[in-house]
C-alpha positions in Angstrom: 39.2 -24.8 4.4 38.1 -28.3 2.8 37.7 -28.2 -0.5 39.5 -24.7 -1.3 42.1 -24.4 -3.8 44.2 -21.9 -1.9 46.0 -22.8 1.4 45.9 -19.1 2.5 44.3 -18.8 5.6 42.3 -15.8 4.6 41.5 -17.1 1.0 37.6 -17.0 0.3 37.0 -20.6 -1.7 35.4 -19.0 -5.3 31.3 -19.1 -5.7 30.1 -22.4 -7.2 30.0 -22.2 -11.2 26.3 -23.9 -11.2 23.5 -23.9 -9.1 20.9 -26.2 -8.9 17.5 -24.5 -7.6 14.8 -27.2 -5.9 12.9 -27.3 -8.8 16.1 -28.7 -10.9 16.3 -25.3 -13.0 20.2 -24.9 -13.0 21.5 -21.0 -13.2 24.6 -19.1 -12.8 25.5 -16.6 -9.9 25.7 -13.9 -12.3 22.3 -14.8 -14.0 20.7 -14.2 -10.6 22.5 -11.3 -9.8 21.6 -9.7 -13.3 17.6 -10.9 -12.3 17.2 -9.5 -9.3 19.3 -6.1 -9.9 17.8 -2.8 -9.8 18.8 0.0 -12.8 22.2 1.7 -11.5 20.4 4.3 -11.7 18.3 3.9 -9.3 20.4 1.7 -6.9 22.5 4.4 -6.4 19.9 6.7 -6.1 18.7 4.2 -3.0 21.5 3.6 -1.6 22.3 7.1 -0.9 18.7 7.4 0.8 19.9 4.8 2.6 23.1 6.3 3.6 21.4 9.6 4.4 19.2 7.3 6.8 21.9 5.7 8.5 24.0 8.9 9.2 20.5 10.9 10.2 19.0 8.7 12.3 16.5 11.1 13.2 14.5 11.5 9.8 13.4 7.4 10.4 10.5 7.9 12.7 9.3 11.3 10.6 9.8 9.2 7.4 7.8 6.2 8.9 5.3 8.7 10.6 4.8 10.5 7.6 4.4 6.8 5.3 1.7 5.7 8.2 -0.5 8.9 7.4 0.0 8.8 3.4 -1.0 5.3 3.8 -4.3 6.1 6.2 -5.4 9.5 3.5 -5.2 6.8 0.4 -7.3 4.2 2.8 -10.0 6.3 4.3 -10.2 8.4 0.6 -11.0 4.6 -0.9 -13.1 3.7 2.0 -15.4 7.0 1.5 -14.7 6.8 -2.1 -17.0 3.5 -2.2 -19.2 3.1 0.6 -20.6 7.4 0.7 -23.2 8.0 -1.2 -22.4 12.0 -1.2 -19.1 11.0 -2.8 -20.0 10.3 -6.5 -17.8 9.7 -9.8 -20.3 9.4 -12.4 -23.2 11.5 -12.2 -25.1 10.2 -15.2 -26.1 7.0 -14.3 -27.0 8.2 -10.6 -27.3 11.8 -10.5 -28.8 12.2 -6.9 -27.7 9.3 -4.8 -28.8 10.9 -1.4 -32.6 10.8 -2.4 -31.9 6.7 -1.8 -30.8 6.8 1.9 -32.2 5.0 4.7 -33.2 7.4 7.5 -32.8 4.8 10.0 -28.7 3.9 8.9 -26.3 6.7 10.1 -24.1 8.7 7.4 -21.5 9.4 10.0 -18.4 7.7 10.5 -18.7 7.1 14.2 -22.2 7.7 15.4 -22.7 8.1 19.5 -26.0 6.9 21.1 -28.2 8.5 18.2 -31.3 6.8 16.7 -32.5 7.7 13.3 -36.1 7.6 12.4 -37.8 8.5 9.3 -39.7 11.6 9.4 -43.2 11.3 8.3 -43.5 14.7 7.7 -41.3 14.6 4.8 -42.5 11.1 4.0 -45.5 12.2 2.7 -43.6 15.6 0.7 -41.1 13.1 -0.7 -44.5 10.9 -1.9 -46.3 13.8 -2.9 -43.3 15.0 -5.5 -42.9 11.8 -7.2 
């Protein structure tokens, strides 16, 4: 090895001293290493999951399944959440939202060759109550 103080030929030369990043910051190895580091804690804690992986090979497709479907009941319960008017957090400032809906947009979440129309009939009750 060029540059290496030991003529071993399994000798590792030692990590530079000083580092200097692109933007001309200059920092130690061990400052990086203390930056990026987790709690013990809870690096041990992960690695074991991750052991535990590795020797159980099967849990990884339940464990991504599983993530996939957590991730799709947090999206569709914000998607509902904001865009449903039967889905309301604060009921004083609009206490019946479904008295606003536009007969002729669908509610649904997947509607099939079905055409909304108004009804007059309950038009003219709807007028009649206001």
């Amino acid at each position: 090895m060029i540059g290496s103080l030991s003529t071993c030929p399994g000798h590792r030369a030692p990590p530079p001293l000083l580092m200097i990043h692109r933007t001309g910051r200059k920092s130690r190895p061990e400052d990086l290493q203390n930056h990026f580091s987790f709690h013990p804690r809870f690096r041990r804690k992960m690695s074991g999951f991750f052991q535990l992986l590795r020797k159980k090979k099967e849990l990884i497709p339940l464990i991504g399944f599983v993530g996939i479907a957590a991730a799709g009941a947090v999206s569709a319960s914000i998607y509902f959440l904001l865009t449903k008017p039967d889905v309301i957090l604060n009921k004083t400032t609009n206490p019946e939202p479904w008295e606003n809906l536009d007969p002729s947009k669908p509610q649904k979440l997947l509607t099939v060759n079905q055409h909304w129309k108004p009804v007059e009939e309950l038009q003219m009750v709807k007028n009649m109550t206001k």
